[in-house]
N, C-alpha and C positions, 0 to 999 in steps of 0.2 A: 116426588123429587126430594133426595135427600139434601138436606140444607150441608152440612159438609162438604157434599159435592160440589155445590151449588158454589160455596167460600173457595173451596178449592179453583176452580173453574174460575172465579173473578178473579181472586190473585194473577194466575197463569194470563188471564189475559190482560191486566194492568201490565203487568210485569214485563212480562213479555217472554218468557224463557220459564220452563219447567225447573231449571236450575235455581234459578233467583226465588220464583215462588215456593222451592221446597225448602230452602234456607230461611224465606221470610215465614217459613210458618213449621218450622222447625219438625217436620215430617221426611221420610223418605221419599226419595223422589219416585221410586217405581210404585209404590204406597199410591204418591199422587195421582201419578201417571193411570195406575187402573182406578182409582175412583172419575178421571176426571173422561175415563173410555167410559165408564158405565153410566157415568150419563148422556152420553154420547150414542152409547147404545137406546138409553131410555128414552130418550127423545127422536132416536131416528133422522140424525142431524150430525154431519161433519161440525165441530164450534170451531176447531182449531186447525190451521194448517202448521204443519211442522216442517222445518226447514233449518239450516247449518246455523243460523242467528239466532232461533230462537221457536216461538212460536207466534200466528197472526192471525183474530179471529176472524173467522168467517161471516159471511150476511149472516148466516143465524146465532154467528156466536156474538157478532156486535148486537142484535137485539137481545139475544139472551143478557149479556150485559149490562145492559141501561135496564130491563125487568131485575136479573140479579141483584145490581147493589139497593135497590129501591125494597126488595123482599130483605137483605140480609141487613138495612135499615131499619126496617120496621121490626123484625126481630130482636134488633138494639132496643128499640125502644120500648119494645113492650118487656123488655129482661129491666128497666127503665121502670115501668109502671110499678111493673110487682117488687122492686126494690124500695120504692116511696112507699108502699103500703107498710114496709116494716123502718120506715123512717132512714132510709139512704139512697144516694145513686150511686151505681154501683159501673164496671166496667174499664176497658184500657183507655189511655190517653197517648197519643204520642207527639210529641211538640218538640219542635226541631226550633233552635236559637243561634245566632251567630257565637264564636269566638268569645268577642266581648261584650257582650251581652250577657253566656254564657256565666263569667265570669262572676256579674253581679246579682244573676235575677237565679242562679241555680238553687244555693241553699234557702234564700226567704221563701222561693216560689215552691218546694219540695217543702219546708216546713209549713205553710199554709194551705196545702194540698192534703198534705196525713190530717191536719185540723180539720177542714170544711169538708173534704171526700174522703174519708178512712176507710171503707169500703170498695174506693175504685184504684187503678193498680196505672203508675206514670211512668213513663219512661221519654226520657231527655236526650236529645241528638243535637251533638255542636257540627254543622257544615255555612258555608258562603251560602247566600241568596240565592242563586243560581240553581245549585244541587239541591236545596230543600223546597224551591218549584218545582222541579220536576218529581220530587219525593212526593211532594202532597198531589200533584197527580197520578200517582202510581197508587197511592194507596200510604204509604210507607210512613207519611207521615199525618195528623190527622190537625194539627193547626202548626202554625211556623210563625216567631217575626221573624220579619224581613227590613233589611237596609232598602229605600225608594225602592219600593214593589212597583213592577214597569205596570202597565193596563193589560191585564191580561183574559181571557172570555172564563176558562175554565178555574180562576181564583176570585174567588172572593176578598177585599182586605179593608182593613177598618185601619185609619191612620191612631196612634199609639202615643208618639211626643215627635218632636224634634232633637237632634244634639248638633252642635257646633264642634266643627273639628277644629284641634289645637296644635301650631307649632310646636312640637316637642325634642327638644334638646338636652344632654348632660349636664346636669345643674356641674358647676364649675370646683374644682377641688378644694374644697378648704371651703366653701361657702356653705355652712349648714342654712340659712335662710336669707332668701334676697327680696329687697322689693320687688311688686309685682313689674312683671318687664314690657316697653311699650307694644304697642300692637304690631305689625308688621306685614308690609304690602304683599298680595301674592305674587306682584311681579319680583318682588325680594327673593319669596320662598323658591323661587323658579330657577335663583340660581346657587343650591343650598343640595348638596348631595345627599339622598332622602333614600329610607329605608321603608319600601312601600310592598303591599303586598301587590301580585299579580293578576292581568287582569283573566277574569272577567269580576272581580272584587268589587263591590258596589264604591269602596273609597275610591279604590284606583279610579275609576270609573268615573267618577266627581271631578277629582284630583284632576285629572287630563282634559276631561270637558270645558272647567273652568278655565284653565290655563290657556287652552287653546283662544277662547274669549276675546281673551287680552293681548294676545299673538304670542305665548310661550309656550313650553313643555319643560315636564318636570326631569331633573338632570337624578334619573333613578340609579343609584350607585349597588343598590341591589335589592330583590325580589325576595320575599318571604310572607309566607302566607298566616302564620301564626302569629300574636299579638305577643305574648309572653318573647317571642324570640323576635320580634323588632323591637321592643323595649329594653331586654337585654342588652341587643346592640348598639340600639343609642347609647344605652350607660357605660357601654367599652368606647366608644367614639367614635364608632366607624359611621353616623352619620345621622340626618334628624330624621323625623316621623312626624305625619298629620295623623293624628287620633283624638277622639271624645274624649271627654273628659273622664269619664266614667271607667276608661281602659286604663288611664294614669293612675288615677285615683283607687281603682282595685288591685295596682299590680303587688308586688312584695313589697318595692322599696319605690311607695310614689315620693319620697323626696329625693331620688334620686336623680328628677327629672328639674325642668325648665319648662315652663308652657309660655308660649305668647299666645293671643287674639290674633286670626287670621283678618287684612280686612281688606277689602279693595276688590273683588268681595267677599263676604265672609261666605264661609262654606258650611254649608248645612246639609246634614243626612237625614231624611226622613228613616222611622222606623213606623211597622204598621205590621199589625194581627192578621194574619192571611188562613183560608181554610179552600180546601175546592168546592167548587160550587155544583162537582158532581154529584159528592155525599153530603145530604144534608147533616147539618151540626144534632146531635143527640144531646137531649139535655145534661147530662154529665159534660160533653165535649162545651155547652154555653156557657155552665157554672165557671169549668177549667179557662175560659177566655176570659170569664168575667174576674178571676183569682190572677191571670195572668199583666192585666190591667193595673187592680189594686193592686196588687205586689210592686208591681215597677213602680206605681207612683208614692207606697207607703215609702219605699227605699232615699225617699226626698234630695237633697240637692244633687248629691253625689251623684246619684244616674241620671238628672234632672234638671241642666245649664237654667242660666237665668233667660234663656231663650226660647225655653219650651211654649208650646201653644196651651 
């Protein structure tokens, strides 16, 4: 059994499409296509049924599957063994980040990456919570944080810190620094036309939950899923924004803003280290969580409210 095939063969059926999987692994798709027949031949075993959506493996392609990633694991690892012997771990990382997150842990967490893994080769993906579950079940991505990672069988996730979302509003014209401003009820906030992203947004998500609580909803004056471009907005005035601190504080012009304390009750995002618990973690991928940890916490207050745990 050639292992190529074998790689080939699990993408295609993470994936689910010959399409997706020859893009995720930057081959031609008829390329794929006959390697992923000739094991198909070698085995004497339909893996895949092919159909107008895609492709969906068969009884013997789902156990080839669960055997597959488990062989093309242990070939991580032992490419793993023999790179320790010459003093590195070596191999890809892919780690998917929220937005704002993004925003703070990209460059410290890439400069202590080439430091501590100079040998292993990163790559960084900014999407919503949502879409980097389903990435790291697919394969696509190999660790993610996550905004409240819901319970889910096939993720793994290790809690990271806490942030406290901020009323944020257009610091006032002419006012280069103000005292700190007082706190402010959410039933206030509730009626304050807010620049929120969409949902299924882990904020939004908060945001409406909590509201609800208290018998409100938030009066969303408009939808934007980008950080950079709801902050822009509040500083034109078209309206305020609940955000971390840590999204203020990185943007171009955080004195541009206003922040109050949300309180009544305060609103808190969990963030938390998620991996599938299909593929187990290679030790390169433990160092990379372990680096993704210290990074965020060396970054101190600024990504790191007075309310972290």
């Amino acid at each position: 059994m050639d292992l190529k095939q074998l790689e080939y063969f699990v993408r295609v059926a993470e994936l689910g499409s010959f399409t997706r999987a020859a893009l995720a692994l930057d081959v031609a798709q008829p390329a794929l296509s006959r390697q992923v027949r000739l094991l198909e031949v070698e085995l004497r075993q339909n893996l895949l049924v092919r159909n107008g959506r895609g492709a969906v493996p068969t009884e013997a392609g789902r156990l080839l599957l669960e055997h597959g990633r488990g062989i093309l694991h242990q070939v991580e690892r032992a490419r793993e063994e023999l790179g320790r012997v010459r003093g590195a771990l070596a191999g890809r990382v892919a780690i998917g980040l929220p937005p704002s997150v993004a925003r703070v842990l990209t460059v410290p967490l890439t400069r202590a990456f080439r430091q501590h893994l100079p040998e292993a080769s990163l790559s960084i993906s900014e999407a919503l919570s949502v879409t980097m579950i389903d990435w790291l079940r697919t394969g696509r991505l190999d660790m993610a944080v996550l905004y409240n990672a819901p319970p889910i069988e096939e993720i793994d996730s290790q809690p990271l810190v806490e942030e406290e979302l901020l009323l944020v509003q257009a610091r006032p014209a002419g006012l280069a620094e103000d005292p700190p401003a007082p706190p402010i009820e959410l039933a206030e906030v509730a009626t304050l036309p807010l620049v929120i992203p969409s949902r299924p947004n882990a904020v939004r998500m908060l945001v409406e939950a909590e509201m609800a609580n208290i018998g409100c909803r938030p009066q969303v004056i408009l939808e934007i899923d980008g950080v950079s471009a709801i902050l822009d907005l509040v500083a034109d005035g078209v309206g305020a924004a609940l955000l971390s601190r840590n999204a203020v504080e990185s943007s171009v012009r955080p004195s541009a803003y206003r922040t109050r304390v949300v309180v009544d009750p305060v609103l808190r995002t969990r963030l938390s280290t998620a991996t599938s618990s299909l593929r187990p973690t290679t030790l390169t991928h433990q160092r990379a969580l372990e680096l993704i940890r210290q990074t965020w916490l060396s970054i101190g207050s600024r990504a790191q409210p007075q309310n972290s745990p």
